[in-house]
C-alpha positions as CSV (number, residue, x, y, z in Angstrom):
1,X,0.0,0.0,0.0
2,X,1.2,3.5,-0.7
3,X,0.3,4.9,2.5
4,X,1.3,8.6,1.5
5,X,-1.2,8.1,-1.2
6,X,-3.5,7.2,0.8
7,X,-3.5,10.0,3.5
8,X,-3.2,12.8,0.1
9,X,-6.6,11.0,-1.5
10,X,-8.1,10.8,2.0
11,X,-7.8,14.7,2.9
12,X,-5.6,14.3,6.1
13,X,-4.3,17.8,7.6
14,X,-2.8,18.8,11.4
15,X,-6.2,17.9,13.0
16,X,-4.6,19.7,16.4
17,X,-2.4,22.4,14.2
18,X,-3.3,24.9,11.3
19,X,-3.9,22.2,9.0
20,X,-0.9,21.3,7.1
21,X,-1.6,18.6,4.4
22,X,0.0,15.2,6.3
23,X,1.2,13.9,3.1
24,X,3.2,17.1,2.2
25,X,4.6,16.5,5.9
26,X,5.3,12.4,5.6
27,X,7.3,12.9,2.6
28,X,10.3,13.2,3.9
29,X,13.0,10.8,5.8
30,X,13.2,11.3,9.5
31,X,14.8,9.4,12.4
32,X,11.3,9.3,14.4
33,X,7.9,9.8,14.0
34,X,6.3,11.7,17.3
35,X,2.4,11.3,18.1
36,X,1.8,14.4,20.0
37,X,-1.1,13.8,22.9
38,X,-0.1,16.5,25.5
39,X,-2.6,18.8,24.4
40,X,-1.2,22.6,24.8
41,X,-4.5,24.0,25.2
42,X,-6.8,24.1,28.6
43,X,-10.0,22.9,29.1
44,X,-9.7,20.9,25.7
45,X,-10.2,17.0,26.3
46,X,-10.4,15.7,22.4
47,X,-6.8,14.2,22.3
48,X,-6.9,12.8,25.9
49,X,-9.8,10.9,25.4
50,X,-9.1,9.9,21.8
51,X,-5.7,8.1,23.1
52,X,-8.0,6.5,26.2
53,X,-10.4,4.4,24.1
54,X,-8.8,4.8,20.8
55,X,-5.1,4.1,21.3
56,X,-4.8,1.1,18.8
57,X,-5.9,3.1,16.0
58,X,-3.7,5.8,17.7
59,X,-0.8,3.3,17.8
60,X,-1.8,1.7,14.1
61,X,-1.8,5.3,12.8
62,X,1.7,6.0,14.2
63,X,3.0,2.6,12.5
64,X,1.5,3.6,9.3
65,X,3.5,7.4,9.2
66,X,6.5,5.8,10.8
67,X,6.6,3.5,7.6
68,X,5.7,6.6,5.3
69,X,8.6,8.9,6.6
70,X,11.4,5.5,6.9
71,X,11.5,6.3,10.6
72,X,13.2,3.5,12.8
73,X,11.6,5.1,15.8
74,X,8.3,6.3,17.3
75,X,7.0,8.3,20.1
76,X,4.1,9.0,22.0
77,X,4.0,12.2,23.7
78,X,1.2,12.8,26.7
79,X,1.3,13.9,29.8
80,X,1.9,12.0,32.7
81,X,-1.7,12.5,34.4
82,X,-3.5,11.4,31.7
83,X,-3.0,8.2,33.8
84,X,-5.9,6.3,31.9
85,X,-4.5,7.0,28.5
86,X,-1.3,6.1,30.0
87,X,-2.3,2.5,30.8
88,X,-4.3,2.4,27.5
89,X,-1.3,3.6,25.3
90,X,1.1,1.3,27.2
91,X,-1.0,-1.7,26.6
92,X,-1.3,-0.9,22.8
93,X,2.7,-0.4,22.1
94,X,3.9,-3.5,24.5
95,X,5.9,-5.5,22.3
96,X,6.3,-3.1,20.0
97,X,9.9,-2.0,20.9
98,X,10.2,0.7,18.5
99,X,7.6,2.4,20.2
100,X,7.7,4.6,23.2
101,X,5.8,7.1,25.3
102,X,7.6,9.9,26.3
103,X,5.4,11.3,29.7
104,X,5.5,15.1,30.3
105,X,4.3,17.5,33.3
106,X,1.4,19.3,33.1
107,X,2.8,23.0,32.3
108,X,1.7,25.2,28.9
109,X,2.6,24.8,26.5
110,X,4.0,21.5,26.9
111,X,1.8,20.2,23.6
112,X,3.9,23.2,21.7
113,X,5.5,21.0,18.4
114,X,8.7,22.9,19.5
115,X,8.5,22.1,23.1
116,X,7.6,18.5,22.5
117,X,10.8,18.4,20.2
118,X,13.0,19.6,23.3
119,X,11.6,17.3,25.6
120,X,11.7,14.2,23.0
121,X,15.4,14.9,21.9
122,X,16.8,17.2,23.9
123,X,17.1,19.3,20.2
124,X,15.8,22.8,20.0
125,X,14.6,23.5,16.4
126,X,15.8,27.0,15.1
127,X,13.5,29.9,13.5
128,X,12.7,28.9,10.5
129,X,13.7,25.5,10.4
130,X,11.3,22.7,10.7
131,X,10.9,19.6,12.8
132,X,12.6,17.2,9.8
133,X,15.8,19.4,10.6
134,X,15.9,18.1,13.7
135,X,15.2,14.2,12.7
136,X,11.6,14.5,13.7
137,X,7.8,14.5,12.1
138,X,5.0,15.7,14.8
139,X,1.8,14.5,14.2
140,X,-1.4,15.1,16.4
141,X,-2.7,12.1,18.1
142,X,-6.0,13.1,16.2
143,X,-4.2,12.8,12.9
144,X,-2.9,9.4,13.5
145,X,-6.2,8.3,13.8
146,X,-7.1,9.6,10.6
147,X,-3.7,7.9,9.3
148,X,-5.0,4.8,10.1
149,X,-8.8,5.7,8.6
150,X,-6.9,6.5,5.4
151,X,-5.3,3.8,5.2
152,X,-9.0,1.9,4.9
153,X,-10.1,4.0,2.4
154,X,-11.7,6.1,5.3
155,X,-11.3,10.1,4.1
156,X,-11.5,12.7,6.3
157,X,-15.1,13.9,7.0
158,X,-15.7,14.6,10.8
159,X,-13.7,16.2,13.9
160,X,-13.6,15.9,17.3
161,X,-14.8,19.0,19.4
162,X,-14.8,19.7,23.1
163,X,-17.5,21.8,24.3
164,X,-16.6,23.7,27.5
165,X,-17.1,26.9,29.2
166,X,-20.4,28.2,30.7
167,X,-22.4,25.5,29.2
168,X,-24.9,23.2,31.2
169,X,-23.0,19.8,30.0
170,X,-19.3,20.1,29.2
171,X,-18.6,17.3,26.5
172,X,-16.1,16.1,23.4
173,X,-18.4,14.8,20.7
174,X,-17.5,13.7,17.0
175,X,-19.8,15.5,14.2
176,X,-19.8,16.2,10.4
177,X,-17.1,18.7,9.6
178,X,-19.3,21.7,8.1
179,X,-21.9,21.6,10.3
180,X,-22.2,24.8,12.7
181,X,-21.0,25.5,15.8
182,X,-24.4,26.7,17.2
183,X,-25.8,23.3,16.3
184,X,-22.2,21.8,17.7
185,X,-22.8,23.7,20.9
186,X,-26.5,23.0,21.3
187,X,-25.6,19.2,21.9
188,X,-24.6,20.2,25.1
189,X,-27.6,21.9,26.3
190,X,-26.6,25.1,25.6
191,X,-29.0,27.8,25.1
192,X,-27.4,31.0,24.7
193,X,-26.8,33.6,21.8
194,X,-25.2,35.9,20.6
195,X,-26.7,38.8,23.0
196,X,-25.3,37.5,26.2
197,X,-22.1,35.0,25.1
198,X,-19.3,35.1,22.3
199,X,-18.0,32.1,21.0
200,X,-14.0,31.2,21.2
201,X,-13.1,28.5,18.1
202,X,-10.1,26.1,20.0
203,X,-8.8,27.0,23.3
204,X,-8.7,29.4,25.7
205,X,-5.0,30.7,25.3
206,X,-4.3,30.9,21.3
207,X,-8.6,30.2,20.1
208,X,-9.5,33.3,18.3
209,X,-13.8,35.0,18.8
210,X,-15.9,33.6,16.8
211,X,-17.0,36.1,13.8
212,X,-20.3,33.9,13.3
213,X,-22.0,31.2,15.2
214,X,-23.3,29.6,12.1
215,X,-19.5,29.4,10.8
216,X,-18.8,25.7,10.2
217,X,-16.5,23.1,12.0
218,X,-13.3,22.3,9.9
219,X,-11.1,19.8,10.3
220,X,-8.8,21.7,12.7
221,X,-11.3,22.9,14.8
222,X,-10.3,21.3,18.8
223,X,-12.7,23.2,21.0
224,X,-15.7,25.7,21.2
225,X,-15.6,27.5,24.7
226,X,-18.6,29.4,25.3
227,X,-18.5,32.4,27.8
228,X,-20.3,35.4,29.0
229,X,-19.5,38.5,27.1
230,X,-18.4,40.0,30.2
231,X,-15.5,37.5,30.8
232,X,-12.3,38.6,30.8
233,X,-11.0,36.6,28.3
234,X,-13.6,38.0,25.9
235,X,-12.9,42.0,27.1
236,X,-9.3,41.0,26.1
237,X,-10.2,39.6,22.7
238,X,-12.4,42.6,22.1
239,X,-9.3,45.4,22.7
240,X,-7.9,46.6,19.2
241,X,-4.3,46.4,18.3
242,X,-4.3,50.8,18.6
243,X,-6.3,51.0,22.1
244,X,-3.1,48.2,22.8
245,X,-0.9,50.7,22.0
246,X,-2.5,52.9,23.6
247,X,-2.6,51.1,27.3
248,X,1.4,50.4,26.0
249,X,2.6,54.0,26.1
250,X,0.7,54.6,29.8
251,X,1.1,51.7,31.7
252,X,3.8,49.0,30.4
253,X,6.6,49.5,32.5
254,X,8.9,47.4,31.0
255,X,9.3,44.9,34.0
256,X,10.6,42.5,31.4
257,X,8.5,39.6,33.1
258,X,6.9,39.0,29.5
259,X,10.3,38.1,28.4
260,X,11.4,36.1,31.7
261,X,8.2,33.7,31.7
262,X,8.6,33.2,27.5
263,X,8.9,29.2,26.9
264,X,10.9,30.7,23.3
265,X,13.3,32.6,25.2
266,X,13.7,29.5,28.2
267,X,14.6,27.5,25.4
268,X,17.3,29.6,23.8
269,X,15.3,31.5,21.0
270,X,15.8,35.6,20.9
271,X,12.0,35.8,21.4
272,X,11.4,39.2,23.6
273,X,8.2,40.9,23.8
274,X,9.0,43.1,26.3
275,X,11.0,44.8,23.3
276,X,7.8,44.6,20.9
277,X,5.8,46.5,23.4
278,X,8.3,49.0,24.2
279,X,8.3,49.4,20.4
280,X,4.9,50.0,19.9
281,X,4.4,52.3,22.9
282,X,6.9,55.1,21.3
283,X,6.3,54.2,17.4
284,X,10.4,53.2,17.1
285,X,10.7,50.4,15.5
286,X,14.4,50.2,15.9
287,X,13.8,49.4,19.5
288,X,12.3,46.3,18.6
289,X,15.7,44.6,17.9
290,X,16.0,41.6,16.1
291,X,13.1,40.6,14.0
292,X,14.0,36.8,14.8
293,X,12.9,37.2,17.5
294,X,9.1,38.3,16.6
295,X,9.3,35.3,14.1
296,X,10.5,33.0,16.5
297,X,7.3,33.8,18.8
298,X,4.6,31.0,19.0
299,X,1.8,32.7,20.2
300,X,1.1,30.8,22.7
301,X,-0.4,33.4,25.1
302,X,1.6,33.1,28.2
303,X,3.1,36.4,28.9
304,X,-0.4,37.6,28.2
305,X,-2.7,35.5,30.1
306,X,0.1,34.6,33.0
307,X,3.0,36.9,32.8
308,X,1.6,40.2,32.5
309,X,0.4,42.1,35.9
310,X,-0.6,45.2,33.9
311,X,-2.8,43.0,32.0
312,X,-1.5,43.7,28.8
313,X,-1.5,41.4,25.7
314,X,1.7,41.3,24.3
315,X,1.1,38.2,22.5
316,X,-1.3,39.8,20.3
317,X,1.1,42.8,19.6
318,X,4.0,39.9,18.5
319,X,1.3,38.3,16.4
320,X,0.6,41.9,15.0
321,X,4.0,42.3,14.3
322,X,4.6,38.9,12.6
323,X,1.9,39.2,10.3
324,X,3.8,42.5,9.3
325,X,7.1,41.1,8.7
326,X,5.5,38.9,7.0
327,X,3.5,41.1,4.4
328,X,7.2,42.9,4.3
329,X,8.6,39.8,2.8
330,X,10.6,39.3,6.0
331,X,12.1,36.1,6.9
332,X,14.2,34.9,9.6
333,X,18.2,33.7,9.7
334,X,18.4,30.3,11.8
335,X,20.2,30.7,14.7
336,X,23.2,28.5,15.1
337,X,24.0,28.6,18.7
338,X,21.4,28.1,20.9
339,X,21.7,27.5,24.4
340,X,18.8,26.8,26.3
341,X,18.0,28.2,30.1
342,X,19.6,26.3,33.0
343,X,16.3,27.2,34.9
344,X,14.2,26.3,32.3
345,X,12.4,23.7,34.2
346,X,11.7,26.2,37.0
347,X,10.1,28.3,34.4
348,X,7.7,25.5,33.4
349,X,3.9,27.3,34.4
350,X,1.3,24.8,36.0
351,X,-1.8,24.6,33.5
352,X,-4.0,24.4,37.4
353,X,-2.3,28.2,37.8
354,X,-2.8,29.7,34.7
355,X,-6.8,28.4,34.3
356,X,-6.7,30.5,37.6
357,X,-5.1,33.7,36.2
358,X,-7.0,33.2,33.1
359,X,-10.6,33.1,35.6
360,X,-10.7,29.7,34.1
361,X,-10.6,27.5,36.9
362,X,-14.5,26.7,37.7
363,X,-14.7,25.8,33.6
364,X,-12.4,22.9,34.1
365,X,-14.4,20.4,33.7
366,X,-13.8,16.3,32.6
367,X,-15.8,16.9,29.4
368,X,-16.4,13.0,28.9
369,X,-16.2,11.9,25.2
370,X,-20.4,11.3,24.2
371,X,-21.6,9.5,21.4
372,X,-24.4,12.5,20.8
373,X,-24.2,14.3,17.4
374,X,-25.7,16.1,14.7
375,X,-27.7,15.1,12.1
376,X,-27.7,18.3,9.8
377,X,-30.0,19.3,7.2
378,X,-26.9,21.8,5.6
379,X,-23.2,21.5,5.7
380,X,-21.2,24.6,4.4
381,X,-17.5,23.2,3.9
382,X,-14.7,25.3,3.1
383,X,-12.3,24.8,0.0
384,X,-9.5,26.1,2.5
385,X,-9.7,24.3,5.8
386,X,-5.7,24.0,5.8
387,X,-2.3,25.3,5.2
388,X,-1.6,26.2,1.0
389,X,-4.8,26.5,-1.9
390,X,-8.0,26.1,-1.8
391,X,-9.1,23.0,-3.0
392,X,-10.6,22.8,-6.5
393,X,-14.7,22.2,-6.6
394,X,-15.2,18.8,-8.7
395,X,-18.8,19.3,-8.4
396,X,-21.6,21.4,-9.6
397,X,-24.3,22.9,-7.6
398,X,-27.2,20.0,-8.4
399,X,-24.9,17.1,-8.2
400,X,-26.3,14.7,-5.8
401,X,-22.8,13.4,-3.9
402,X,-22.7,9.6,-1.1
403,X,-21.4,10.5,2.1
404,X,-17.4,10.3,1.7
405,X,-17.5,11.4,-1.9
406,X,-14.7,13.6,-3.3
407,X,-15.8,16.9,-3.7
408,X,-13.0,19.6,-4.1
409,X,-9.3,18.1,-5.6
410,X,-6.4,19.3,-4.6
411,X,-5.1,22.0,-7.3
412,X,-2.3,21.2,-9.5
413,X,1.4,20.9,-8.4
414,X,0.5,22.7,-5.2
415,X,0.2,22.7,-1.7
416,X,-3.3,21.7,-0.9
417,X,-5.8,18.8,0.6
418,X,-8.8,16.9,-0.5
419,X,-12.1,17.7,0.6
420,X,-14.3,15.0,1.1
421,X,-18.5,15.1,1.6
422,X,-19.7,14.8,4.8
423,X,-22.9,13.8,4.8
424,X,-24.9,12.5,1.5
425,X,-27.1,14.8,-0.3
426,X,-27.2,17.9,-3.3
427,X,-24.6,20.2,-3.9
428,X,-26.9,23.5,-3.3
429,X,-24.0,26.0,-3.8
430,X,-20.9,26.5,-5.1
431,X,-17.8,29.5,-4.7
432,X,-14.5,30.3,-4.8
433,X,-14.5,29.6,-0.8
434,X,-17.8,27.0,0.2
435,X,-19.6,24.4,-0.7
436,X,-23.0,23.9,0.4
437,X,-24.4,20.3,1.1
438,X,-28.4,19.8,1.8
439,X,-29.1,16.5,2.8
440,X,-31.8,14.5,1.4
């Protein structure tokens, strides 16, 4: 079987990442394959419960990229108080000696691809260099299993969600990718709209505000965390990048603990947002020193949502500033000597601690996996659910598509992934961006 084939046909993207086409990422020749379960994000449950009753497929999936990418070795990454997907994944890899499980603590972002490289191999991976330079292919837990699905002919047509926040039943359920996440939401008994809550798509530290409830689930979508428009978390989302520089130039006082508390910088990476705010409170951009350093940042949220006492968002600024350097045509230089932190480990901040900074901590909920979906009358799926080009429609609105059908081919000689239907039906509409399913 030509398992790379396979997963390219199937549709498979970073189900826990920005989507980057899995066969793009297998084709390559590494020394180890690492399934990444520790699950950066708070309150999200999808990849811990996927590795406690699906660790075979988990394990099978691993196999099967392992075998793509001619690694001799692979790893499971969790975290060690996932105890019953401990046991699970334990059972599934004994005898299987080129399989591990590397166990981490419970600090964020210990799911960060980086930060699961360090701990793995000991290897930090320099801006602008990717996980292959350091031997290694990260794949989600999420996207083994879908490995393994593609590998059965199985393509990629639904996502696991966790629904969390201020909602009467926290759960992870599995439903059609297109379908909305007001219906998503509604299968845990939530009630609420638009007048009293706001919507955050993935997880609390890095998930961005919904722009529209009836925006679909994609196959990259991890969470949906409802809270009251009054929440802090949602004030913060709500402050423009201008009324940031604004609060900049009056009360950052450059205590450097942004800096200090960065998992970049601990690891040896020039990443220093105490700089990009100090740039952005005078309008000097010479002040924000080297531009690595802004491209080296993950936006993981910490100096934000834990670092900050001013309660400042730095991380947005740095994710500002990227997206500048990047319209600039900016790219970072590697570094070649990097020397991580002695005190790094002291560093490390407890997930329990920031969920309490964050006014997180009476959300965190199990969030049991349920097997309660949605049938849906309508599925709107995008032709760009991942990293590189749309995908090309194959269909025309009046086609009547099966459930698993292709529908939108990856474009020629580029960087792109299959869409797949997700339920059976007519196509109803067709764009440059969507296509509409009604089922029948």
């Amino acid at each position: 079987m030509d398992v790379i084939a396979a997963i390219r046909e199937a549709g498979v993207v970073g189900a826990g990442g920005a989507g980057f086409p899995t066969h793009v990422k297998l084709a390559v020749r590494a020394q180890r394959v690492i399934a990444n379960g520790a699950e950066c994000e708070p309150l999200l449950r999808v990849d811990q419960l996927a590795m406690e009753h699906q660790a075979a497929k988990i394990v099978r999936g691993l196999e099967l990229a392992m075998e793509a990418a001619g690694a001799p070795e692979g790893v499971i990454a969790t975290k060690t108080h996932y105890e019953e997907a401990v046991a699970a994944l334990q059972r599934a890899i004994a005898g299987k000696p080129d399989l591990r499980l590397h166990l981490m603590e419970s600090y964020y972002p210990s799911g960060d691809e980086k930060s699961v490289i360090f701990e793995v191999t000991g290897q930090v991976v320099p801006t602008g260099k990717l996980p292959i330079d350091a031997g290694c292919v990260v794949v989600n837990v999420g996207t083994a299993m879908n490995i393994a699905d593609a590998a059965d002919g199985k393509p990629v047509i639904e996502k696991a969600v966790t629904l969390c926040g201020d909602v009467p039943n926290p759960m992870t359920v599995t439903v059609p990718i297109g379908v909305s996440y007001r219906e998503t939401l509604a299968l845990s008994g939530f009630s609420g709209d638009e007048r009293e809550y706001a919507l955050i798509v993935g997880g609390p530290c890095m998930g961005a505000l919904a722009d529209s409830w009836d925006d679909p689930v994609t196959k990259t979508t991890g969470g949906l965390l409802a809270l009251p428009r009054s929440h802090p978390q949602i004030r913060m989302r709500r402050i423009t990048v201008e009324q940031q520089a604004r609060l900049a130039r009056a009360i950052c006082c450059q205590c450097n603990r942004c800096t200090m508390l960065c998992p970049r910088h601990a690891m040896g990476l020039p990443v220093e947002p105490h700089k990009a705010m100090r740039a952005i409170s005078t309008g000097n951009a010479e002040l924000l020193g080297n531009a690595a350093g802004v491209l080296a940042c993950s936006s993981c949220g910490l100096c934000t949502n834990f670092a900050c006492e001013m309660g400042l968002t730095p991380s947005v600024v740095m994710t500002m500033l990227k997206q500048e350097l990047g319209r600039a045509g900016v790219r970072p230089v590697p570094e070649t000597d990097i020397v991580p932190e002695p005190w790094l480990v002291a560093k490390e901040v407890p997930v329990s601690r920031l969920m309490a900074r964050m006014h997180l901590s009476g959300y965190n909920s199990p969030a049991p996996y349920s097997e309660r979906t949605v049938t849906p009358r309508e599925v709107r799926l995008p032709l760009k659910q991942h990293v590189g080009r749309p995908a090309e429609p194959v269909v025309r609105v009046g086609d009547r598509v099966a459930k698993g059908a292709l529908i939108a081919r990856i474009p020629e000689n580029a960087l792109g992934a299959a869409l797949h239907a997700s339920i059976a039906g007519r196509v109803s509409a067709v764009d440059g961006q969507t296509i509409v399913l009604t089922g029948e």
